[in-house]
C-alpha positions as CSV (number, residue, x, y, z in Angstrom):
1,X,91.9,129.0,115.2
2,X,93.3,125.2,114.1
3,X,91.7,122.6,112.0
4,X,93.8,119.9,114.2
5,X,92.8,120.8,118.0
6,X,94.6,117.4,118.7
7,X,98.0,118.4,117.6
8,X,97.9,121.6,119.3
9,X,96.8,120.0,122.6
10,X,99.8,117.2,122.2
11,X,102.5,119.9,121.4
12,X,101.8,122.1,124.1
13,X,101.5,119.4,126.3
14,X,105.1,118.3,125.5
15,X,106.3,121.8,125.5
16,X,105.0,122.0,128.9
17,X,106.6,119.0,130.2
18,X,109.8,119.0,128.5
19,X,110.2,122.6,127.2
20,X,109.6,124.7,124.0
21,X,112.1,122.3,121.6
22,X,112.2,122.6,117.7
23,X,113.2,119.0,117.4
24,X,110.0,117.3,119.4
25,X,107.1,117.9,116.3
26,X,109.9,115.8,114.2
27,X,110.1,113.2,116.4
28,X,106.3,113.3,116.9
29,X,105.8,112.9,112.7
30,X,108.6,110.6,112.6
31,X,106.6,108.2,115.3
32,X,103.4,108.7,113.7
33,X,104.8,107.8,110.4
34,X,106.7,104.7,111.8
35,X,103.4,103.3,113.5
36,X,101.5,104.0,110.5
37,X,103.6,101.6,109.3
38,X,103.0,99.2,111.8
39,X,99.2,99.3,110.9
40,X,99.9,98.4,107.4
41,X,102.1,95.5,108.5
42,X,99.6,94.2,110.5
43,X,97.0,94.2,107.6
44,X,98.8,92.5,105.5
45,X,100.5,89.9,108.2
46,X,96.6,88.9,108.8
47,X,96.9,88.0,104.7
48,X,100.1,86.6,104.7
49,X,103.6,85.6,105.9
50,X,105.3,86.1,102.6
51,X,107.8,89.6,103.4
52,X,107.3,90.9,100.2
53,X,104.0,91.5,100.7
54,X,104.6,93.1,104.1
55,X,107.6,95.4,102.6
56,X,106.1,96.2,99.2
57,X,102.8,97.5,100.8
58,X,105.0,99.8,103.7
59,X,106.6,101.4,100.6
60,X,103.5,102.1,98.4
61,X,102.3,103.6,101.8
62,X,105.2,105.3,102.6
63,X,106.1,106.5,99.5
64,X,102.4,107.7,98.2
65,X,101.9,109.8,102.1
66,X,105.3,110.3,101.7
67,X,106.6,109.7,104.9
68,X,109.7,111.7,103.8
69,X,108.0,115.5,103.7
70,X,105.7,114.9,106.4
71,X,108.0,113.8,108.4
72,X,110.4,116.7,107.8
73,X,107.4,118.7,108.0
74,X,106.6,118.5,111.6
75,X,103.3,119.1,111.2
76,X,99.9,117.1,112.2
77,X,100.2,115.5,108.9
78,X,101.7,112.4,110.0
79,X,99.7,112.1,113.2
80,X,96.5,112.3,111.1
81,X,97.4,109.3,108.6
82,X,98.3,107.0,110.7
83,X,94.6,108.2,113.2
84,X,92.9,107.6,109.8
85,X,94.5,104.2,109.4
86,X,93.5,103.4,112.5
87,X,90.2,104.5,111.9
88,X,89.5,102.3,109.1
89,X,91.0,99.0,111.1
90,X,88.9,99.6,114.4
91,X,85.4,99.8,111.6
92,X,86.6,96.3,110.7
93,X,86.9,95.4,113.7
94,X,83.4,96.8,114.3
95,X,81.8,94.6,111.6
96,X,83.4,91.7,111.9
97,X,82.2,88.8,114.2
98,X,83.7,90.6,117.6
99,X,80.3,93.0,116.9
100,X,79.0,94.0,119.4
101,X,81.9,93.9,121.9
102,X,82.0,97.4,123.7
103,X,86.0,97.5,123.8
104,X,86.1,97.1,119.8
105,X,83.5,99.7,120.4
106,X,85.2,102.1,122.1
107,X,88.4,101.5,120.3
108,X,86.5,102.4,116.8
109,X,84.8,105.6,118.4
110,X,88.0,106.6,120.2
111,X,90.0,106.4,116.7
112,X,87.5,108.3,114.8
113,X,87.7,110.8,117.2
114,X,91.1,111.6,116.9
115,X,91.2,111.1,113.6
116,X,88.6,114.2,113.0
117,X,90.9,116.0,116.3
118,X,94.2,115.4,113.7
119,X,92.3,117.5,111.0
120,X,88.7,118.1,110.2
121,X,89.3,117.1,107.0
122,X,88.7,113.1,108.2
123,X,84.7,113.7,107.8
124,X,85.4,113.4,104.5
125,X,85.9,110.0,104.4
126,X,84.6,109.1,108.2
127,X,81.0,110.2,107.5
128,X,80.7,107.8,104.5
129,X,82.1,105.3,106.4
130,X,80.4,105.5,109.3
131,X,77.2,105.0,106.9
132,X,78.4,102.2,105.4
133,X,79.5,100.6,108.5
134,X,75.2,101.4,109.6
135,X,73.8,99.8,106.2
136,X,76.1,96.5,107.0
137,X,75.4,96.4,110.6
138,X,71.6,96.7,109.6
139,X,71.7,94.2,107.1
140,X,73.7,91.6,109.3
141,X,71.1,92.2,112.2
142,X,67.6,92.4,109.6
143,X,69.3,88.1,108.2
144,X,69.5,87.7,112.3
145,X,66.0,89.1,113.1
146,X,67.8,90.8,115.3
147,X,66.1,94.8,116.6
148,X,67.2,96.5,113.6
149,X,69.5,98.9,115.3
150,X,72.8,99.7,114.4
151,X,74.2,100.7,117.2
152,X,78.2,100.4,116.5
153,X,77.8,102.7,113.3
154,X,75.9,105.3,115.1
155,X,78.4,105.4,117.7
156,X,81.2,105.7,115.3
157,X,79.3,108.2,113.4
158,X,79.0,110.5,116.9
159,X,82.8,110.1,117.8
160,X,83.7,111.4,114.5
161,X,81.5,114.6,114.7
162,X,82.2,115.0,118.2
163,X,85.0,116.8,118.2
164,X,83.7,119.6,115.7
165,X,80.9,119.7,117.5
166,X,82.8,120.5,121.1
167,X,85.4,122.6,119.7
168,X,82.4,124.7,117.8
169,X,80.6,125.1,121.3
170,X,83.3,126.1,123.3
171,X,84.7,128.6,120.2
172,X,81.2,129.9,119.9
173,X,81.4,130.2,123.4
174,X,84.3,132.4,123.5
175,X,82.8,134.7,120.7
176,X,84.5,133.0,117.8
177,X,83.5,130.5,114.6
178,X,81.9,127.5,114.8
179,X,84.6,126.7,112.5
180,X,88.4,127.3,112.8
181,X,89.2,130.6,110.9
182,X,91.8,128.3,109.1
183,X,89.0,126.7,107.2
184,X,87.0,129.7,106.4
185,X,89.6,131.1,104.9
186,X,90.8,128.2,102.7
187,X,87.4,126.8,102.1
188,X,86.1,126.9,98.4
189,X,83.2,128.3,99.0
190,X,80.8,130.4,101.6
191,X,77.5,130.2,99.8
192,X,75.4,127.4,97.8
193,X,76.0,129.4,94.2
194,X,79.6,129.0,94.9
195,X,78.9,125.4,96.2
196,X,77.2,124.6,93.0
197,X,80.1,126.2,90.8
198,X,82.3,124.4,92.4
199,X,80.8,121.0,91.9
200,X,80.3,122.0,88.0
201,X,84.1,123.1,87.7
202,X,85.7,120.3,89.5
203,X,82.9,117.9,87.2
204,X,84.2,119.5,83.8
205,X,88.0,120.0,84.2
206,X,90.5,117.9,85.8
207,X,93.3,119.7,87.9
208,X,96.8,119.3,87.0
209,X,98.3,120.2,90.4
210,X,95.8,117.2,91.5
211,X,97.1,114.4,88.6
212,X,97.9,111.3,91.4
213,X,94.0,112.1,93.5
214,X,92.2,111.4,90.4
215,X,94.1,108.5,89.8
216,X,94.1,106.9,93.0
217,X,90.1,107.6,93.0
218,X,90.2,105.4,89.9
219,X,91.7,103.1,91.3
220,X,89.5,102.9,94.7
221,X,86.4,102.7,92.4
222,X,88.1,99.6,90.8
223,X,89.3,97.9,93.9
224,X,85.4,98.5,95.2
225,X,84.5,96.7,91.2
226,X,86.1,93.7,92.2
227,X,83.9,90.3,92.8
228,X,86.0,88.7,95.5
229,X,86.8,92.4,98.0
230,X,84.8,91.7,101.6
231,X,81.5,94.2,102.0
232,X,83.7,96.6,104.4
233,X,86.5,97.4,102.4
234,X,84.3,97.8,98.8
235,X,82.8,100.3,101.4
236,X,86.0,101.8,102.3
237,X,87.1,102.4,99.0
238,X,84.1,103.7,98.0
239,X,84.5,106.3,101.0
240,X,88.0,107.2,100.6
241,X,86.9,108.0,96.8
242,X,84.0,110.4,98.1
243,X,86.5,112.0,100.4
244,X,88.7,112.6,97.3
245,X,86.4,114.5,95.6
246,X,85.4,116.3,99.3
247,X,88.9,117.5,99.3
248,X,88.7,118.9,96.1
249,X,85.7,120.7,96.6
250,X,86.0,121.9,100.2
251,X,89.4,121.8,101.0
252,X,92.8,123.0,99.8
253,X,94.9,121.0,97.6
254,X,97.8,120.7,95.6
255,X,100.1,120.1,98.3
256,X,100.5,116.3,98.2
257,X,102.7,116.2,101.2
258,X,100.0,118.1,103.5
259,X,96.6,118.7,102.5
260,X,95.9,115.4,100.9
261,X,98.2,112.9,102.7
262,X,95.9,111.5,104.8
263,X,93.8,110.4,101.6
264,X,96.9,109.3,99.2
265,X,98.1,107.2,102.5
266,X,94.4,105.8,103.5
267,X,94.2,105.1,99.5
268,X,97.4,103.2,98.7
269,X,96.9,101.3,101.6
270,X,93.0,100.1,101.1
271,X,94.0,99.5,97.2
272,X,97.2,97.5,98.3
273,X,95.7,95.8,101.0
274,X,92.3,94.8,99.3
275,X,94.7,93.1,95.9
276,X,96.6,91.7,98.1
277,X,93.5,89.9,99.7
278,X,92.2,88.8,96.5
279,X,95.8,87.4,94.9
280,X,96.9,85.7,97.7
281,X,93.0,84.2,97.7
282,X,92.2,85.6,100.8
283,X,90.6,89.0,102.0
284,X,91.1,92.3,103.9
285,X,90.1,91.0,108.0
286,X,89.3,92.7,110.8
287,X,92.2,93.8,112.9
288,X,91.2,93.8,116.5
């Protein structure tokens, strides 16, 4: 019945280990929020030493999430930013020159899955990704003459859809949806005449409720523009745009502090991180 079998499987674990407490899901967002920020630290501590850096890109993160509702929320929210965060480091990892290692492996596969366990949503941007990640590890190995094969993408791209794909079976198998009823009910759209309509309405009007995704899908598509961003991270802006306009087509919106804080907290931090790169005169690396 949940878009975020992950959550549900962590609460209920703690519930069953330390009781049924109102206080544990907001001290489960508040640690997801505060090692979210530890990702974006280390990002930016690979660039540079200056603390300004460090603390100015914690607070664009922080404050674009925001780290204030979901934390008071209590909800997955928070768990699924920081999975998503993770998500895009490990794929850095993955393309960098530690390719081909099967613990950077594992780690990449093992955070996309939980990323798409956090909410289904992360295909959005993790399928995109995981493409990209294929096309560079194909054209690293096709200069290498290596067996053109790329094997870390394809991996990546099965964690991510594993999930769905196990929690459709064993739904299916218990005579429910493929998908979770939560998503069949808030989707856009059940048919491709809908599908279409939707793609022409959300082409020829802009959504007020939606003001800050537009923007910061601007800005991605900038960041990707720029001559001196690494290969990776034009790709990762470039996904975390798609997955901007995949949220507005497929998904609900207009709840910046829920639906789409995974995006506004992947985006802020590849658009901080990738202008930090280029004006401190160095880039984005991989974070192993």
């Amino acid at each position: 019945c949940s878009s975020s079998p992950l959550w549900t499987l962590l609460l209920a674990s703690l519930y069953f280990v330390f009781g049924v407490r109102e206080l544990l899901p907001w001290f489960l967002a508040l640690g997801f929020n505060l090692a979210t920020l530890v990702l974006v630290d280390c990002l930016i501590a690979k660039l540079t030493e200056d603390w300004r850096w460090r603390i100015g890109g914690a607070l664009v993160v922080a404050v674009a999430a925001p780290f204030v509702c979901t934390t008071a929320l209590g909800m997955e929210h928070a768990m699924h930013g920081f999975f998503m965060l993770a998500a895009i480091l490990s794929g850095a990892s993955l393309v960098s020159s530690v390719r081909g290692s099967r613990r950077v492996a594992f780690l990449a596969a093992a955070c996309a899955a939980a990323a798409t366990g956090s909410r289904y949503e992360s295909l959005f941007l993790l399928l995109p990704l995981g493409v990209g990640i294929c096309g560079l590890e194909l054209w690293e190995r096709w200069k290498a003459k290596a067996p053109l094969v790329p094997t870390g993408g394809l991996v990546f791209l099965a964690a991510a859809v594993a999930p769905v794909v196990a929690y459709g079976a064993w739904a299916v198998a218990f005579g429910g949806h493929f998908l979770p009823n939560s998503l069949l009910l808030k989707g856009s759209f059940r048919t491709l005449p809908e599908l279409f309509e939707a793609v022409v309405q959300i082409l020829g009007s802009v959504r007020q409720d939606c003001g800050f995704l537009y923007l910061l899908g601007f800005a991605l598509l900038a960041v990707a523009a720029l001559p001196k961003v690494l290969a990776y991270w034009r790709i990762v802006a470039v996904s975390t745009a798609i997955a901007i306009g995949g949220q507005l087509l497929f998904a609900s919106v207009g709840q910046l502090c829920r639906y789409e804080a995974f995006l506004t907290a992947a985006g802020a931090f590849v658009v901080v991180g990738s202008l930090a790169g280029v004006g401190i005169g160095r880039y984005p690396a991989a974070y192993a």
